[in-house]
PQR file of N, CA, C, O and H, with PARSE charges and radii, in Angstrom:
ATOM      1  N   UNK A   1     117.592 103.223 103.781 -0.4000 1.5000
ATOM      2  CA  UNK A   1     116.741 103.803 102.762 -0.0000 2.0000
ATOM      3  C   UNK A   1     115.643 102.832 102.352  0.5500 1.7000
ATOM      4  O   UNK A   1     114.645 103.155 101.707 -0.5500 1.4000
ATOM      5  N   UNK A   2     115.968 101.443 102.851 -0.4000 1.5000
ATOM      6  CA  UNK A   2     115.127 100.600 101.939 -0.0000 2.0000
ATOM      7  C   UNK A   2     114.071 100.363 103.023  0.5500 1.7000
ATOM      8  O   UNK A   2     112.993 100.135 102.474 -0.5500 1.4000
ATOM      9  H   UNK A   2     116.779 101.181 103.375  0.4000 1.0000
ATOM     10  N   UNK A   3     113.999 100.339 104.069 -0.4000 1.5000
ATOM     11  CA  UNK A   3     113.196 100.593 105.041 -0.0000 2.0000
ATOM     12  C   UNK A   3     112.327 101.566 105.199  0.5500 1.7000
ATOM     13  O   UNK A   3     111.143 101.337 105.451 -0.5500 1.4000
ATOM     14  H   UNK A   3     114.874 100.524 104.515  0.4000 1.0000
ATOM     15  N   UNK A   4     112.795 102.699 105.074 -0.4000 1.5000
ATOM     16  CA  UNK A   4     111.878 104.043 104.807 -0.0000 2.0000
ATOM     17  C   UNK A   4     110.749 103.782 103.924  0.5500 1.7000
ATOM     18  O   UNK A   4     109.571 103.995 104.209 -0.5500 1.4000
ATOM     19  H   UNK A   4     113.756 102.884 104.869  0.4000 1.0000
ATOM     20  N   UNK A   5     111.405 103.075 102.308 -0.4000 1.5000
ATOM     21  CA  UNK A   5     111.039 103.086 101.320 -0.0000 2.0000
ATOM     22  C   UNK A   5     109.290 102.205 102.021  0.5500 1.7000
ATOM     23  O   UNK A   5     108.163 102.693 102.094 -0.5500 1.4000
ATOM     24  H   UNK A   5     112.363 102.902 102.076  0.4000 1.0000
ATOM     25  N   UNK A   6     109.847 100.657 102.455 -0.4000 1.5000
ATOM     26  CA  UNK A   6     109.024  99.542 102.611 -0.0000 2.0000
ATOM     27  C   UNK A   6     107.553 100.427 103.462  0.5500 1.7000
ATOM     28  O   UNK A   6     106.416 100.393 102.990 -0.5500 1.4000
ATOM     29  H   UNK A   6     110.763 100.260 102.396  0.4000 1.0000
ATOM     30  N   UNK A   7     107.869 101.059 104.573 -0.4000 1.5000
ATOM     31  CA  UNK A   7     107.344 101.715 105.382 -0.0000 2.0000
ATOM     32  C   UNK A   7     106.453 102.895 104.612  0.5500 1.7000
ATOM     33  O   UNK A   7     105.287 102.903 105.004 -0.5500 1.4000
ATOM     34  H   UNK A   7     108.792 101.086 104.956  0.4000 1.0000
ATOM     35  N   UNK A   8     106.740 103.823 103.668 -0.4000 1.5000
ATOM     36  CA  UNK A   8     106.053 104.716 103.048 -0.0000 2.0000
ATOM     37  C   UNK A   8     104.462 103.813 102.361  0.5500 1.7000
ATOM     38  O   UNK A   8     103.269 104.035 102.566 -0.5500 1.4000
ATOM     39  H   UNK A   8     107.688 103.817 103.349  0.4000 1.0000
ATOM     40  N   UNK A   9     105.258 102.645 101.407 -0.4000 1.5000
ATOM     41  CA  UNK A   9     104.707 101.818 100.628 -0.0000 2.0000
ATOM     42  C   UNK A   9     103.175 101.035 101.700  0.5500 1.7000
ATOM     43  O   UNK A   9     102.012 101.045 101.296 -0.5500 1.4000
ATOM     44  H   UNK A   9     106.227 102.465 101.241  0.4000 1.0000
ATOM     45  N   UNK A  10     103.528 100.573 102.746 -0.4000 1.5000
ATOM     46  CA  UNK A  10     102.716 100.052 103.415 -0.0000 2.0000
ATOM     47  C   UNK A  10     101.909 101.240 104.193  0.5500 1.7000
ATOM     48  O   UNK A  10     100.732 100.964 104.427 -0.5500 1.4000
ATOM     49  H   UNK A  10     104.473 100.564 103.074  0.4000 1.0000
ATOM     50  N   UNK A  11     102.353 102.492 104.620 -0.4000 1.5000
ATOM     51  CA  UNK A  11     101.665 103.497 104.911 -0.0000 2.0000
ATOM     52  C   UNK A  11     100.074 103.955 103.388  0.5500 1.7000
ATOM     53  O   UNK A  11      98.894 104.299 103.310 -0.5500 1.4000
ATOM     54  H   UNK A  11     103.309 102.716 104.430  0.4000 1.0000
ATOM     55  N   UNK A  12     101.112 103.649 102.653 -0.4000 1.5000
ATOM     56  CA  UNK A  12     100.075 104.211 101.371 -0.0000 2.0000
ATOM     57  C   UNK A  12      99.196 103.234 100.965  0.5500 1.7000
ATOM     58  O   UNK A  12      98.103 103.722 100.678 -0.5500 1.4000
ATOM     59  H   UNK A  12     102.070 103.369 102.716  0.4000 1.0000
ATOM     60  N   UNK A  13      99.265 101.827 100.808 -0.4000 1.5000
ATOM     61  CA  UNK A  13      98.499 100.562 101.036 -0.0000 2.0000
ATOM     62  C   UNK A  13      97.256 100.865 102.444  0.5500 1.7000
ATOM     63  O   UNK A  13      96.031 100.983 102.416 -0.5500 1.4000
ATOM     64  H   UNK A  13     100.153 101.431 101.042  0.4000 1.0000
ATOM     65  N   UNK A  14      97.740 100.887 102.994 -0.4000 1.5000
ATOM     66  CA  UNK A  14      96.557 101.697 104.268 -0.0000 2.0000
ATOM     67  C   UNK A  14      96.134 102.331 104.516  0.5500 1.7000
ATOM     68  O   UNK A  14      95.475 102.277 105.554 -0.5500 1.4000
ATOM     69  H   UNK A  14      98.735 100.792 103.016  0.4000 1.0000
ATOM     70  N   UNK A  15      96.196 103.546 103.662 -0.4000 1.5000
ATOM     71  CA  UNK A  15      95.168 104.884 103.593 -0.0000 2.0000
ATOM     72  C   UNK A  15      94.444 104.488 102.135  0.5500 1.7000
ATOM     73  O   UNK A  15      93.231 104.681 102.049 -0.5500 1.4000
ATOM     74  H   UNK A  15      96.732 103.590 102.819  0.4000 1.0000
ATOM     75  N   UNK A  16      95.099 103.990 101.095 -0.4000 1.5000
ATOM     76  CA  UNK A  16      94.218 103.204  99.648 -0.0000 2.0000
ATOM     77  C   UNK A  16      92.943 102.595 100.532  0.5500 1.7000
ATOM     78  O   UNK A  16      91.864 103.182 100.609 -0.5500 1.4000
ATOM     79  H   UNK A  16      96.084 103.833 101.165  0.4000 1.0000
ATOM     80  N   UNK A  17      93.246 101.271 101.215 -0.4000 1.5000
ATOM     81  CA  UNK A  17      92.461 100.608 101.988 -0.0000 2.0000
ATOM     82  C   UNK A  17      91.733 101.443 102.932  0.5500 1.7000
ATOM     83  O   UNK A  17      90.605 101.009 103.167 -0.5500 1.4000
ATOM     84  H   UNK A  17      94.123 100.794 101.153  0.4000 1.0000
ATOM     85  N   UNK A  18      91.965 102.233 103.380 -0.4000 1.5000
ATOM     86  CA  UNK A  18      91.031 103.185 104.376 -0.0000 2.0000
ATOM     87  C   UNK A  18      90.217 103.892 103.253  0.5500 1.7000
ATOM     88  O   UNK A  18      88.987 103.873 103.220 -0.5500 1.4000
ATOM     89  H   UNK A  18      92.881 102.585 103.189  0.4000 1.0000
ATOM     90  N   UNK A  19      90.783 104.340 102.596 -0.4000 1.5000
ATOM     91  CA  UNK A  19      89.641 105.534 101.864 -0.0000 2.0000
ATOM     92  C   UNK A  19      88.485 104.217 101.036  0.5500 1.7000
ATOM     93  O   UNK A  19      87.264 104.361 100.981 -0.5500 1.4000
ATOM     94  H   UNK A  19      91.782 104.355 102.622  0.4000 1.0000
ATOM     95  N   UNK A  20      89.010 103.377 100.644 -0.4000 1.5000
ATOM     96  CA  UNK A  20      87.937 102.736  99.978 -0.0000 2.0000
ATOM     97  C   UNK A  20      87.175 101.850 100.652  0.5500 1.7000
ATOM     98  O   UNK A  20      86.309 101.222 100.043 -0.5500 1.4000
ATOM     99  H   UNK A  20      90.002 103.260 100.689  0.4000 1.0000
ATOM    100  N   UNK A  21      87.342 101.703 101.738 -0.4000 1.5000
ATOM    101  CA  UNK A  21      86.334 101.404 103.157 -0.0000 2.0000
ATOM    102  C   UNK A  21      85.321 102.429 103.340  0.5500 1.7000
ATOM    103  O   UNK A  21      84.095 102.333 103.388 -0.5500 1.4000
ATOM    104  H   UNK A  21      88.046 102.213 102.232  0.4000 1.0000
ATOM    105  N   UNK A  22      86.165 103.519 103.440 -0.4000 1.5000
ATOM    106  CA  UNK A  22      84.610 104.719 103.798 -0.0000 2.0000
ATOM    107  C   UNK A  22      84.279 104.806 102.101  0.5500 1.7000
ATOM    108  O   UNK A  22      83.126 104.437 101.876 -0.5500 1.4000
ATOM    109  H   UNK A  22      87.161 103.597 103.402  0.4000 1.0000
ATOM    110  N   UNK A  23      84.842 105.109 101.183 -0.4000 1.5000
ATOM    111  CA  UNK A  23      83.828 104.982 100.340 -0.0000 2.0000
ATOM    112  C   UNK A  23      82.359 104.050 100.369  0.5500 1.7000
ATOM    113  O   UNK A  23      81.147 104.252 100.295 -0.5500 1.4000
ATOM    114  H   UNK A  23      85.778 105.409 101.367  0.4000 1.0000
ATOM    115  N   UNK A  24      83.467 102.716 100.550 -0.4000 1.5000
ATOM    116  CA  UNK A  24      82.200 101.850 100.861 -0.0000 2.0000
ATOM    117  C   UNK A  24      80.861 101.622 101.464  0.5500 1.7000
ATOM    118  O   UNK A  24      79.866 101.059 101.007 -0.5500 1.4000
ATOM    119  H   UNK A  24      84.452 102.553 100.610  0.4000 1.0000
ATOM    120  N   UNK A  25      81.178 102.439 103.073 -0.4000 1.5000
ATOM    121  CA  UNK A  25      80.260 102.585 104.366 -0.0000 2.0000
ATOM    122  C   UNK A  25      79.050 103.666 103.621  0.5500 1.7000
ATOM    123  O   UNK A  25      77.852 103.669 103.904 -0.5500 1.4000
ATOM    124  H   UNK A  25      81.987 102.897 103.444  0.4000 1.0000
ATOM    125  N   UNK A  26      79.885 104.743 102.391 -0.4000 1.5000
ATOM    126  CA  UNK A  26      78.679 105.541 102.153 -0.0000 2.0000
ATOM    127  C   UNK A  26      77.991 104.766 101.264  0.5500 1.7000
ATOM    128  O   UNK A  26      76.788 104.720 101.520 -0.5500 1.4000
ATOM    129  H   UNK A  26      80.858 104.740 102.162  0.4000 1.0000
ATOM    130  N   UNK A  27      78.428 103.982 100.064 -0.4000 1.5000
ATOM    131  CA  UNK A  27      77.665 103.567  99.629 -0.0000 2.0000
ATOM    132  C   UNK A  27      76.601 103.006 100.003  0.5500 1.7000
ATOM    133  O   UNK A  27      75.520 103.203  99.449 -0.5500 1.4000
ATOM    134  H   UNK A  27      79.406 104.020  99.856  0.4000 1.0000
ATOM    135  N   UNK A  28      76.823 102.023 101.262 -0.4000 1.5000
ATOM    136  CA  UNK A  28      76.170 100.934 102.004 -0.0000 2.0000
ATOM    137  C   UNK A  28      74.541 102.317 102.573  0.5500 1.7000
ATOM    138  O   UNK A  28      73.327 102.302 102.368 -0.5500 1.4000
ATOM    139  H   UNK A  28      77.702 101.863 101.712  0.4000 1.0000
ATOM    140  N   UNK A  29      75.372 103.162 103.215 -0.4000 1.5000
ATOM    141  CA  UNK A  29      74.174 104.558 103.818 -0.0000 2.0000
ATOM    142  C   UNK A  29      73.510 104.426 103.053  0.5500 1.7000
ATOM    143  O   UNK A  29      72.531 103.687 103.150 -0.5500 1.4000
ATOM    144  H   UNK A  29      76.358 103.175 103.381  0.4000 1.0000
ATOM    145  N   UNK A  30      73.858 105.220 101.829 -0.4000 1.5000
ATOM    146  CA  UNK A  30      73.116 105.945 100.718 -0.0000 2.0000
ATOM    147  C   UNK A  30      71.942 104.484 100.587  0.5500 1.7000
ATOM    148  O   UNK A  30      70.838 104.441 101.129 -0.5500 1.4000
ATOM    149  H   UNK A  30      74.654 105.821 101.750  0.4000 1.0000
ATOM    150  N   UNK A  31      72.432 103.612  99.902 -0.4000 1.5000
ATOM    151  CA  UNK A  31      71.602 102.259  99.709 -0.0000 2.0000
ATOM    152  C   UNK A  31      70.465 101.961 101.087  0.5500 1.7000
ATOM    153  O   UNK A  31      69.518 101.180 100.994 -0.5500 1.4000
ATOM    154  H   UNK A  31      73.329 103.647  99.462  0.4000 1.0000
ATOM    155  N   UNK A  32      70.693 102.509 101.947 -0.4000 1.5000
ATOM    156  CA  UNK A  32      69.926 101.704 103.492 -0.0000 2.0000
ATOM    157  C   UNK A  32      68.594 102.713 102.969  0.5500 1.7000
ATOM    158  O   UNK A  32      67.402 102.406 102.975 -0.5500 1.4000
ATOM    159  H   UNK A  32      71.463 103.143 102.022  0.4000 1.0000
ATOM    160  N   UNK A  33      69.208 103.986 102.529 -0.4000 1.5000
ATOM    161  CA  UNK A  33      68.347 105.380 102.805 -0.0000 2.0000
ATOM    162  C   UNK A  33      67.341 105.041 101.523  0.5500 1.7000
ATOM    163  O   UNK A  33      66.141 105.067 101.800 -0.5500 1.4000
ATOM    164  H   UNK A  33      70.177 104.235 102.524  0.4000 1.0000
ATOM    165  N   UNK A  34      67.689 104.735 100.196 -0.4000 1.5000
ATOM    166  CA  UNK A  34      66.895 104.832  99.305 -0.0000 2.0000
ATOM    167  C   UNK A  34      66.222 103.936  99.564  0.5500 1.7000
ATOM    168  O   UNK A  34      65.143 103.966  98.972 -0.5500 1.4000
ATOM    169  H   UNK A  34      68.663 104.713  99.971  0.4000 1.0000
ATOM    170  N   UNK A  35      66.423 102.842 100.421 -0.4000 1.5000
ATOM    171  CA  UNK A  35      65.564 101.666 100.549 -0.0000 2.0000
ATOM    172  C   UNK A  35      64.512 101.630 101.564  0.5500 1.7000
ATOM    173  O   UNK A  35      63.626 100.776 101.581 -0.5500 1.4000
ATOM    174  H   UNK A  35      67.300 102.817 100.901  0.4000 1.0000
ATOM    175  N   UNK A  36      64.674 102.889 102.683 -0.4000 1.5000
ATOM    176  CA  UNK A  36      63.533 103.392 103.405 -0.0000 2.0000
ATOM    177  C   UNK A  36      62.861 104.303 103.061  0.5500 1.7000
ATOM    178  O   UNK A  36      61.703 104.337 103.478 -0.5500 1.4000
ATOM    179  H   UNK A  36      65.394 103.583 102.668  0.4000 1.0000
ATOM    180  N   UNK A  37      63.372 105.411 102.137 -0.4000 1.5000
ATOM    181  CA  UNK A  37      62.684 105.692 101.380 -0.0000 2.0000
ATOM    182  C   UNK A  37      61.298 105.575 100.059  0.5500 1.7000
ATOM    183  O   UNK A  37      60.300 106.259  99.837 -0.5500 1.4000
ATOM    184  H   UNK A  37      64.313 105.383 101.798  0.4000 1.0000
ATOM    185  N   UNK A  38      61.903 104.331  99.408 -0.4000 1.5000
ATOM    186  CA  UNK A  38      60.884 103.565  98.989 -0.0000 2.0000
ATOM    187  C   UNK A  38      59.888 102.835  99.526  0.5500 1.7000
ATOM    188  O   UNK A  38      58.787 102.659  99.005 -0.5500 1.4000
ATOM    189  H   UNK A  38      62.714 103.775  99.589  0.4000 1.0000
ATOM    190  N   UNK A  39      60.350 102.297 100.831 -0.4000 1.5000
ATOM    191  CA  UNK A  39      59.271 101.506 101.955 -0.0000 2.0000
ATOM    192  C   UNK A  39      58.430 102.473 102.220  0.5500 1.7000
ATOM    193  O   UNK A  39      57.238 102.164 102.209 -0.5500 1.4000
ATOM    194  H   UNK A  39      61.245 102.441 101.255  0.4000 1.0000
ATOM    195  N   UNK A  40      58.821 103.973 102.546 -0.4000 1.5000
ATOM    196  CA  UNK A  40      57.801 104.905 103.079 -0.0000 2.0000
ATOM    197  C   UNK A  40      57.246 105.601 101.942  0.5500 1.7000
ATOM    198  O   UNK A  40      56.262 106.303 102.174 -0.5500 1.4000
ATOM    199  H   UNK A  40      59.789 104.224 102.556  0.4000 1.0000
ATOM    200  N   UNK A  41      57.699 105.545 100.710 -0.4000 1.5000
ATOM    201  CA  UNK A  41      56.539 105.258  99.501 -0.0000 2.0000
ATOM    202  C   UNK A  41      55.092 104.855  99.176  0.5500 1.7000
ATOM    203  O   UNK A  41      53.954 105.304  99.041 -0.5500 1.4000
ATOM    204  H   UNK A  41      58.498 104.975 100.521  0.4000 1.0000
ATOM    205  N   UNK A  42      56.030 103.435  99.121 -0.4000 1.5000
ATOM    206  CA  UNK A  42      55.263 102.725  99.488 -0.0000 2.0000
ATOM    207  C   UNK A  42      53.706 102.073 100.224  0.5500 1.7000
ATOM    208  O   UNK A  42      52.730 101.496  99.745 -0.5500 1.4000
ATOM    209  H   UNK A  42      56.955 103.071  99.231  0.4000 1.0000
ATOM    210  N   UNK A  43      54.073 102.492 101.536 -0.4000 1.5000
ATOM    211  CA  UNK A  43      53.176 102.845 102.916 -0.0000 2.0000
ATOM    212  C   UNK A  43      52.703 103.889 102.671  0.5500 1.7000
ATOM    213  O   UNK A  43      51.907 103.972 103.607 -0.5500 1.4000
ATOM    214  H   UNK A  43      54.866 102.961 101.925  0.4000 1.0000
ATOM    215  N   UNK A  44      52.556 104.963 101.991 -0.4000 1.5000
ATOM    216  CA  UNK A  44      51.888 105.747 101.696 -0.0000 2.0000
ATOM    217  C   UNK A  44      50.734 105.865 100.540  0.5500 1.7000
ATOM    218  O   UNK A  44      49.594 106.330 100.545 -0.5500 1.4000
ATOM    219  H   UNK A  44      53.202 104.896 101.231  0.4000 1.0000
ATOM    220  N   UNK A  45      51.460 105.303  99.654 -0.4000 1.5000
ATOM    221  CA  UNK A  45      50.407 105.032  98.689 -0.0000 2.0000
ATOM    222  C   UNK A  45      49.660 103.701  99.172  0.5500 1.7000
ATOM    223  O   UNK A  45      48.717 103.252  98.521 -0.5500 1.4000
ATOM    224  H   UNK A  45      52.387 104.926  99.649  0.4000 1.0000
TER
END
């Protein structure tokens, strides 16, 4: 049982850690995008 237990625990530690990785990757997008966005602002005016 205590094995199962250890195993669930470290399963759920690694999808925590996965989801807040891709959270991350979008943040990082979103940030690349507003920042070419403003460059092509920019270059325009």
């Amino acid at each position: 049982m205590r094995k199962i237990f250890v195993l669930f625990a470290a399963a759920a530690a690694l999808t925590t850690a996965a989801c807040n990785t891709v959270s991350g990757v979008g943040r990082d997008a979103s940030a690349v995008g507003d920042a070419v966005t403003t460059a092509a602002e920019d270059a325009k005016n």
